[in-house]
N, C-alpha and C positions, 0 to 999 in steps of 0.2 A: 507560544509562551510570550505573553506579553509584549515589548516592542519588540524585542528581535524578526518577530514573523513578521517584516514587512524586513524579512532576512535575505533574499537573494541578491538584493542590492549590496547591501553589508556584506555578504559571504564576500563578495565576485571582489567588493573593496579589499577586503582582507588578506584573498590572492593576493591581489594585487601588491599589497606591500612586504612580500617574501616574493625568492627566486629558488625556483627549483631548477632541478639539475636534470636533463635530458636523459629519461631512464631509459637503460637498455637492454634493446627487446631480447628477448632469452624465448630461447622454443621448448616449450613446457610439452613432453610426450610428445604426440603425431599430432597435435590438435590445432592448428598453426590458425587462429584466432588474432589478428592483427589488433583489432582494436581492444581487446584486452590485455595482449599483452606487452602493451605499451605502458600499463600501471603498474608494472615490476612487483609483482605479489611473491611475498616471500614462498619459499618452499616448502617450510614447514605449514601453512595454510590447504598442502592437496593441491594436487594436478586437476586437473577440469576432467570431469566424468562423463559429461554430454559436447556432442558436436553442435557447434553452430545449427546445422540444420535439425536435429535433434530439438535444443531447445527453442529455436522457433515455431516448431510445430507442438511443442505445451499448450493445452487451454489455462486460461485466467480460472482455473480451479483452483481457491487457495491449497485443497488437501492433494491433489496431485502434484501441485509444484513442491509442495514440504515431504513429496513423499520419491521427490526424483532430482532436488537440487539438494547438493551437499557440501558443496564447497565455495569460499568466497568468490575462486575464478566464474561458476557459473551463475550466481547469484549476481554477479557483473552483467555477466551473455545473458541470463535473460533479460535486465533492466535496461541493457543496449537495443533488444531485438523485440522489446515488447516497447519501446518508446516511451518509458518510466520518466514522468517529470518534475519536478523540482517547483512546490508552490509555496506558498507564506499563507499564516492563520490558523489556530490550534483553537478548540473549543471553550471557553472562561464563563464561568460559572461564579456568582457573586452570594455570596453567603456570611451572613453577620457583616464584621471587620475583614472579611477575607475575600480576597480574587482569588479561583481557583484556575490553574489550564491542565486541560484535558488534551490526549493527543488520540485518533484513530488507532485501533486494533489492527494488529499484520494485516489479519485475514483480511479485515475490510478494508484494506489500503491495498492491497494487490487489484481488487473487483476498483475500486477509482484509478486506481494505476497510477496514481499521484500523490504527492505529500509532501509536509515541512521536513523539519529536519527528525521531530518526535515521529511521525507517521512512518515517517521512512526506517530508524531504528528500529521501530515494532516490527515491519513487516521481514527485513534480516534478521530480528531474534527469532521471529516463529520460522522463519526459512532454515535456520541450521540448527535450531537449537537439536540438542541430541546428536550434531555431526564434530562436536567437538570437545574437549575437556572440558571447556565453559564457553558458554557465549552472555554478554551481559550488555550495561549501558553507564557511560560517561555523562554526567549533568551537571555543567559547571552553571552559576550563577556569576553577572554583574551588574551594573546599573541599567545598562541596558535590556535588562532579561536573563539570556541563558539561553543557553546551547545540548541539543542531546545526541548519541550518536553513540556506537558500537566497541566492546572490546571485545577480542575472543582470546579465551586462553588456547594452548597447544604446546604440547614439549615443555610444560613450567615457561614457558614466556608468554608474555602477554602483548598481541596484536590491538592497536588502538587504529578505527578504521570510521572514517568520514565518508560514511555513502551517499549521503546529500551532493558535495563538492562534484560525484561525477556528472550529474545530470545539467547541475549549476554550472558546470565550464563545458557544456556542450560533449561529450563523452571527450576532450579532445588531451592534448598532452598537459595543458596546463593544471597541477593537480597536486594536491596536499599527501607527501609521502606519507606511506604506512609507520606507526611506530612501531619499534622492536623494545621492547622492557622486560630485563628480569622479573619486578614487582611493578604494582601498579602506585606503589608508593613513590618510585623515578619519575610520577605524567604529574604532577605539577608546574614544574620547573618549564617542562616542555608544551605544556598548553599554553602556558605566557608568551611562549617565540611564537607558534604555531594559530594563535587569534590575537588580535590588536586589543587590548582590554582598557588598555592606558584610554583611548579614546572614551572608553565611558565610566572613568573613575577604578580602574583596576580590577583585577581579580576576586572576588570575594568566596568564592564556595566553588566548591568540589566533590562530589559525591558519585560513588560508584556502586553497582549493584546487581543482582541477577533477580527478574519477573517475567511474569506472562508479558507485559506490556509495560510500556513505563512506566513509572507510578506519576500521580498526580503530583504537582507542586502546586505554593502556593503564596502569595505574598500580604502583607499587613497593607487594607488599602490606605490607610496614613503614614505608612512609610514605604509609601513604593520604591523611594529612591533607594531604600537598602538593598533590591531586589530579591530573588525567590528567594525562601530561606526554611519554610515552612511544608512538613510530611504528613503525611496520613498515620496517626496512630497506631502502632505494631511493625513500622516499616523497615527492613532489614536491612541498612542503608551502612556504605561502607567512608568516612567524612575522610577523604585525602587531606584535603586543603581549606583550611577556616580564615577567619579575620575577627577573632574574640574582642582583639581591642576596638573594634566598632560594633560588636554584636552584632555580629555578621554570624551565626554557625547555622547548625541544624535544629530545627524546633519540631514538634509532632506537636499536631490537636487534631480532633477528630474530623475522619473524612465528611464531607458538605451530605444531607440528605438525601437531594439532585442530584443524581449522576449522567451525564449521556447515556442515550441509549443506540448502542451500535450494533443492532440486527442488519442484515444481511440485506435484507426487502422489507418494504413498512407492512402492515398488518393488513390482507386485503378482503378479511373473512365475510363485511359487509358490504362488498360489491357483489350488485347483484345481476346477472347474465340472463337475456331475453333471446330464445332463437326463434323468429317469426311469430312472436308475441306470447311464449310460452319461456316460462320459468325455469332454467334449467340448474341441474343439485352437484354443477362440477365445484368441486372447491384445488386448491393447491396452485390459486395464481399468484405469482411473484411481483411485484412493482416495485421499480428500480428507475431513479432519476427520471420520474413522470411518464414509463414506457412499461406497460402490462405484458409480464413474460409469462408463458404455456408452454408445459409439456409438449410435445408434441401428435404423443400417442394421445395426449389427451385433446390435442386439435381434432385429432381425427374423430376420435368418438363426441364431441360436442356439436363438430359438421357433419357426423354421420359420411365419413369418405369409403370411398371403396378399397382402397387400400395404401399405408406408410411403411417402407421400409428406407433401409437402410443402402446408398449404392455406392459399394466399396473403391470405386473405377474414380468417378467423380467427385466422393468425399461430401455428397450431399447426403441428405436426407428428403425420399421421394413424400409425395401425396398426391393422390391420386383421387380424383371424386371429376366419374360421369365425361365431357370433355377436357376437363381440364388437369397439367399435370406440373407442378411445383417444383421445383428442387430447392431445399434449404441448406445454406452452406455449413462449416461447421465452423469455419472461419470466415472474417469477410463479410460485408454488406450487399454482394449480389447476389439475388432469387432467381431465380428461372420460372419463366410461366410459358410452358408450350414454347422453351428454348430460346425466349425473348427474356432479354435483362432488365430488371430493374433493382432501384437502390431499397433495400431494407430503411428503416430510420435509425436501427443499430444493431451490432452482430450478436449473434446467437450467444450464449453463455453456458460454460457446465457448473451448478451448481447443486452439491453434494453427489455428486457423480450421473446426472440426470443434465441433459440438454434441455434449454427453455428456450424459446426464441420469441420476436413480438408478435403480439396477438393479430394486431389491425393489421400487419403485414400478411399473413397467413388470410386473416379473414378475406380481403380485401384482393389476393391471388385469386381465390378458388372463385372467386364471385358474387360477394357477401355485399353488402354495405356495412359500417361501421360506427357506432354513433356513441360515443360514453360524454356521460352527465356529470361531469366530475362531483357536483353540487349535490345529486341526488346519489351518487356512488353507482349511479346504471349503466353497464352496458346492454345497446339495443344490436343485435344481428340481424338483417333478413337477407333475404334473397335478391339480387336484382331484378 
């Protein structure tokens, strides 16, 4: 959102000028999780349901982690053990009189593993939604931007929950307490202690809400300095806190033509695959951050291997073609070729319940050569 996302400097300020109080650690069940439970997550929020080693062994599948974390404590353990980090810069889309910002989808924000502060809410709404009476999103506006970030209802109270702030102070004890509120009509008052606003002309807007994703905001680019203030027509937006006598509130005009587009993998149907100079009819390859992902079973029938399975012992995945014999990890960037290691360019992934792993890695084990045209969309394989 507009300047804020050059935010982690700001947030880490913002610490800064509050004192928190040394929270104490409480042993939640058998699950004795140190670095979580040093962030005193209230009770009514749920005991943690996975062990540490549990959820370290999750794959970056968005629908298996929504389909095995449920509560805030593990939604913490995985962001700790999957190395979840804390970036600046949300998508803005410029249309007529309008800037718009866009923020990443959960889903696609688990597969980066990283995000602002919008990216990061999405990816806790899609993680618990359905594990609570409500989960939703806080969107204050100031001059400087604006801020997004999580409430959950439970027991008729409402948990107001900063999951940015952990990755931002290094998971460490320094760390913006949970709110506890009957209504969410009481977080006004308390977002004023809780972020520094005076610094950039005060508080202006407040808005609270339940969606798939955050909704867009938007600002009048000739009056930036009122900041956001502006919804998507039909937006089901709940207004806590206004400033009428500057015309400061909530305005709806209709959402921008342009929207991001946040698929999984970019389109790869016209790449086209040569094995020893013959055209081959595999289609369902993934590309992701410049790196061509495959099936696996599909490596195999494309190389014609003797045989891929699956080794329970090792937690690879074999192929087998002629002298040579592979192991791909499920986790992790090292391969086995004939029990010699080497580095992947990057790890395997489960997407929609199906293993892909990179192309040139696999080709390039078994014995291939490797040649893609990004220019012409070709990949060449042959044989050494």
């Amino acid at each position: 959102m507009k300047k804020i996302f050059t935010f982690s400097l700001l947030f880490i300020f913002i610490l800064s000028m509050h004192t928190y109080a040394e929270p104490e650690i409480k042993i939640i069940g058998d699950i004795k999780n140190q670095e979580v439970l040093r962030f005193e997550i209230p009770q009514a929020l749920g005991d943690p349901q996975l062990t540490k080693e549990q959820i370290t062994s999750l794959p970056k599948d968005p629908k298996v982690l929504h389909e095995n974390i449920h509560t805030v404590y593990d939604v913490l353990q995985y962001m700790i053990s999957s190395g979840y980090c804390a970036t600046s810069g949300d998508t803005k889309i410029k249309e007529g009189d309008f800037s718009w910002s866009f923020n990443r989808p959960g889903e696609r924000t688990i597969i980066e593993n990283k995000g602002n502060c919008g990216a990061t809410a999405n990816m806790v709404n899609y993680l618990l939604k359905g594990d609570y009476e409500e989960v939703g999103f806080i969107n204050y506006s100031d001059l400087n931007g604006g801020h997004i970030y999580n409430y959950i209802k439970q027991d008729n109270k409402y948990y107001i929950i900063d999951f940015l702030q952990y990755p931002l102070t290094g998971y460490g004890k320094l760390h913006m307490n949970i709110r506890e509120l009957n209504n969410l009509e009481e977080y006004p008052e308390l977002c004023k202690k809780d972020y520094t606003h005076d610094e950039f002309g005060g508080l202006k807007l407040i808005v609270a809400y339940t969606a798939q994703d955050q909704i867009p905001i938007a600002y009048k680019i000739e009056q930036e300095s009122k900041g956001f203030m502006y919804f998507p027509t039909g937006s089901n937006i709940n207004v806590l806190y206004d400033t009428p006598s500057e015309d400061t509130t909530a305005k709806f005009i209709d959402k921008p033509a342009k929207v991001p587009c946040w698929n999984f993998y970019e389109n790869t149907a016209d790449i086209k695959i040569y094995i020893d100079g013959r055209l081959s009819s595999l289609k369902g390859l993934k590309l992701i951050k410049e790196c061509i992902y495959i099936r696996l079973l599909d490596a195999g029938k494309l190389l014609k291997t003797d045989e891929v399975y699956f080794d329970e012992e090792k937690k690879e995945i074999i192929i087998i073609k002629e002298n040579k014999i592979v192991g791909i990890p499920l986790k992790g960037k090292i391969i086995h070729v004939n029990d010699k290691e080497k580095i992947m360019q990057a790890e395997s992934l489960v997407i929609d319940n199906k293993t892909v792993s990179p192309l040139e890695d696999i080709v390039e084990a078994l014995g291939f050569t490797f040649d893609w045209n990004k220019t012409q969309n070709v990949i060449k394989i042959n044989k050494k």
